[in-house]
C-alpha positions as CSV (number, residue, x, y, z in Angstrom):
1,X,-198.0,-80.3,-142.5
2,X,-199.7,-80.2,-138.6
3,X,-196.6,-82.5,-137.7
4,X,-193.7,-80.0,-138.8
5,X,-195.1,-77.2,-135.8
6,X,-195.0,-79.8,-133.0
7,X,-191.2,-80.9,-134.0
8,X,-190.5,-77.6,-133.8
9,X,-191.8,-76.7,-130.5
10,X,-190.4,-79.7,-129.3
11,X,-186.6,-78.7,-130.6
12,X,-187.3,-75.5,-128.8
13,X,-188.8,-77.4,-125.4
14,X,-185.5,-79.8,-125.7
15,X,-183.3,-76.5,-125.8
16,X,-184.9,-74.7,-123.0
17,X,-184.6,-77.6,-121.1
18,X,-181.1,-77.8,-121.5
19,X,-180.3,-74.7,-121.2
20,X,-182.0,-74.5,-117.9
21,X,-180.1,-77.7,-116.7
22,X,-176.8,-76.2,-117.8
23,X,-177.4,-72.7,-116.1
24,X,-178.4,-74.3,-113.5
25,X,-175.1,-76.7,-113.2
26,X,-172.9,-73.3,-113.7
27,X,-175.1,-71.6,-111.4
28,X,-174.0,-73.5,-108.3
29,X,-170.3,-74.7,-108.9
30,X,-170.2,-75.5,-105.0
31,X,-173.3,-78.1,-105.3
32,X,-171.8,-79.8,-108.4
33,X,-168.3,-80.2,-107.2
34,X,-169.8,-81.6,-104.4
35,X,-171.7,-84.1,-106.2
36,X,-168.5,-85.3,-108.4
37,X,-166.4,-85.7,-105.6
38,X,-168.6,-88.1,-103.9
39,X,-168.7,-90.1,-107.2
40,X,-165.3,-90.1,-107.4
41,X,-164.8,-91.1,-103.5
42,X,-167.2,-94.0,-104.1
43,X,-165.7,-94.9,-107.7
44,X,-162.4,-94.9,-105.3
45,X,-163.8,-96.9,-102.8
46,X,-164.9,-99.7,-105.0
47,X,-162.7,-102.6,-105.7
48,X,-162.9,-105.6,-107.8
49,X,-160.6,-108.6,-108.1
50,X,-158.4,-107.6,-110.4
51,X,-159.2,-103.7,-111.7
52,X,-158.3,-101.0,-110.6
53,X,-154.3,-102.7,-110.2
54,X,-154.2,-101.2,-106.8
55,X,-156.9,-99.8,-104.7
56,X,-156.5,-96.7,-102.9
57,X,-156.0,-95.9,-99.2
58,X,-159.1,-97.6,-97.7
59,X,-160.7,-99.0,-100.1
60,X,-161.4,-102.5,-99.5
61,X,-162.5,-105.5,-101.9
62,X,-163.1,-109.1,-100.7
63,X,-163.8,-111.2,-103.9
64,X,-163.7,-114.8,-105.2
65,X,-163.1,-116.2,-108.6
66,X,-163.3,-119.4,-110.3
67,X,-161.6,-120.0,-113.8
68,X,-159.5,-123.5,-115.8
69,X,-157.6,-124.8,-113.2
70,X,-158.1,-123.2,-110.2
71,X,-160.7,-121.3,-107.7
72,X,-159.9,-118.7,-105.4
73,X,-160.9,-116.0,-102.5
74,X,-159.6,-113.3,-101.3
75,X,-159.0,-109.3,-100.0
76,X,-157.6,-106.7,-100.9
77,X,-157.1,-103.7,-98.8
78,X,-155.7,-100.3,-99.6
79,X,-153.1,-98.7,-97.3
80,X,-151.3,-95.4,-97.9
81,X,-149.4,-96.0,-101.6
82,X,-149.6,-99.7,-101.4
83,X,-152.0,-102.9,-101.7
84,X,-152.4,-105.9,-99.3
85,X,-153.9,-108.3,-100.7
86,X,-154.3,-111.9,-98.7
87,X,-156.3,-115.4,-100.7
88,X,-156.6,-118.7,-100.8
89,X,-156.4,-120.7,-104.3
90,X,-157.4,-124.0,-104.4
91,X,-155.8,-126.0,-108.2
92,X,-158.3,-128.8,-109.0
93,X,-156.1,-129.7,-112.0
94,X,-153.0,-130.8,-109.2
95,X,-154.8,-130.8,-106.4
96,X,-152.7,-128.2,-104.7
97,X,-153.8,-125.7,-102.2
98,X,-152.3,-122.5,-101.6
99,X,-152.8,-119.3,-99.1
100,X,-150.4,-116.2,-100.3
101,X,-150.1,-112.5,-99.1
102,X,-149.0,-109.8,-101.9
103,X,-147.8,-106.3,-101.4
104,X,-148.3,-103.9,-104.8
105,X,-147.3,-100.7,-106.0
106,X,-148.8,-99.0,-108.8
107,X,-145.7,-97.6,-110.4
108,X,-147.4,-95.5,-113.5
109,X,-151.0,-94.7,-114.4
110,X,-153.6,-92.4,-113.8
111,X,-157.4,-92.4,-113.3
112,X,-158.1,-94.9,-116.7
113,X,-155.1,-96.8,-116.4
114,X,-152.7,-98.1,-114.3
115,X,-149.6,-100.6,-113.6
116,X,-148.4,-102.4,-110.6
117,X,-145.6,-105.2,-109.8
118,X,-146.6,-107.0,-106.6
119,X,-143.9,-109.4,-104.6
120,X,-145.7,-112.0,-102.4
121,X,-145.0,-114.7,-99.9
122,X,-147.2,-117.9,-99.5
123,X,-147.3,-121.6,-98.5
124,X,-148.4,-124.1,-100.8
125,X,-149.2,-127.8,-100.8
126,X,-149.6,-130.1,-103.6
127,X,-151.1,-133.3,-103.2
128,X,-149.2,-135.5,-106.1
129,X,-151.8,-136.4,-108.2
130,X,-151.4,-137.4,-111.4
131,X,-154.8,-137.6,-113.1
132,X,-154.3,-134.8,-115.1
133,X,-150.5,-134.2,-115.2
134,X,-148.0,-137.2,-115.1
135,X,-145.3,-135.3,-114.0
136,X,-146.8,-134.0,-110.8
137,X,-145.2,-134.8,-107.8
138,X,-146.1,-134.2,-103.6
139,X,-144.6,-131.0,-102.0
140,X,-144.9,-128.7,-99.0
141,X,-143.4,-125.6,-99.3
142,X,-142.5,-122.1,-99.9
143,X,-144.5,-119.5,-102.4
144,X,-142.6,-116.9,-103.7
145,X,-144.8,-114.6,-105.8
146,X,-143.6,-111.6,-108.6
147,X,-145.6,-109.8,-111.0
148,X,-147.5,-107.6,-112.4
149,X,-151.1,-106.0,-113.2
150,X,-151.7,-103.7,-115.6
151,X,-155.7,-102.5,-115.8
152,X,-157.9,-100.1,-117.9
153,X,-160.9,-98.8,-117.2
154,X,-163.1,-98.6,-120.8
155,X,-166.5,-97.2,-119.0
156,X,-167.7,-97.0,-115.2
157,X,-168.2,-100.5,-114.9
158,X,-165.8,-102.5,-117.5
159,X,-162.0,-102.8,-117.1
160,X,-159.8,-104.7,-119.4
161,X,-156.9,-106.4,-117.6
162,X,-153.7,-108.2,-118.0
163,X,-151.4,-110.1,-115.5
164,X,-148.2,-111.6,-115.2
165,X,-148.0,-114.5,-112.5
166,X,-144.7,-115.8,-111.6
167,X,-144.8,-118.2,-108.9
168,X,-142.0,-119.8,-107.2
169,X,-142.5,-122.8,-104.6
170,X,-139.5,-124.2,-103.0
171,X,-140.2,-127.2,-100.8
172,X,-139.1,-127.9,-97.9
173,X,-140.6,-131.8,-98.1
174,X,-139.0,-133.3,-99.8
175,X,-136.1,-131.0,-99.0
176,X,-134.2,-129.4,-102.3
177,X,-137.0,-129.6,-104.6
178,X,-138.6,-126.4,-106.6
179,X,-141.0,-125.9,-109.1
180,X,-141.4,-122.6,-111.2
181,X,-144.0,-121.6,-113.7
182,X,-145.3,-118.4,-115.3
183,X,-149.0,-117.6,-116.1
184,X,-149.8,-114.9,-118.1
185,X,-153.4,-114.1,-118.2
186,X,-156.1,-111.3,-119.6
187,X,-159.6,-110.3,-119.9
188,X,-162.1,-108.3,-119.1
189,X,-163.8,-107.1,-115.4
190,X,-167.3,-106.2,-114.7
């Protein structure tokens, strides 16, 4: 019976307590705007790899990433409506090396979600070797990259993606040769 009391005062000391913090939170509008501003400013400010799909005007992310077939680094750079993003991906299954630059343009979204095609240009190299792939064959060339990311933010620090990957190369040794492929890929980002 002693117990019952002491569960009660402590409802009432948990409700106090609340209410104070709430009255206190409506009590200076100024002081907590302030705060969730500068959350979102550095929620804005912080880029991954992949998520958000394009990162806002000067936020920056410089990143590297290593998955089947192929490691990479890179940066990404927000400027006015667009991304810039610039890397260098290095396929261990081919042997092929390539350094790319990508413009994108989130084209619907809002602060959970968003979509954006990118268009790129790159140069590629691939060495020839068959070890893993018979029909491999050596190329310099030409990279041209389309696309899209589409990325949503489940909590603060988890974002589902997915990604379309169409790369072009058109070589230019030997002359009038091209490859095409298409990757799509998905997962999550912490």
């Amino acid at each position: 019976m002693a117990a019952e009391p002491s569960r009660q005062t402590n409802s009432r000391l948990a409700r106090a307590v609340a209410a104070t913090g709430l009255a206190c939170l409506l009590a200076s509008p100024s002081a907590s705007t302030a705060r969730a501003s500068s959350l979102d400013e550095r929620r804005q400010n912080f880029g991954a790899l992949v998520a958000p799909a394009t990162l806002p005007e000067g936020a920056a992310s410089a990143y590297a990433y290593g998955g089947a077939q192929e490691l990479a680094v890179g940066y990404r750079q927000g400027v006015s409506t667009i991304e810039l993003e610039a890397r260098a991906k290095f396929n261990y299954f081919l042997l092929s090396f390539a350094f790319e630059v990508l413009l994108k343009h989130a084209i619907a979204g809002n602060e959970s979600w968003s979509v954006a095609p990118f268009l790129g240009l790159g140069f590629v190299h691939d060495t020839g070797s068959q070890y893993l792939r018979s029909d491999n064959f050596e190329y310099t060339g030409v990279r041209l990259l389309a696309g899209a990311v589409a990325t949503r933010r489940v909590s603060s620090a988890v974002s589902v993606i997915a990604e379309l990957d169409v790369p072009l190369d058109l070589s230019f040794s030997p002359a009038q040769v091209a490859r095409w492929s298409s990757l799509v890929r998905g997962g999550a980002e912490i």
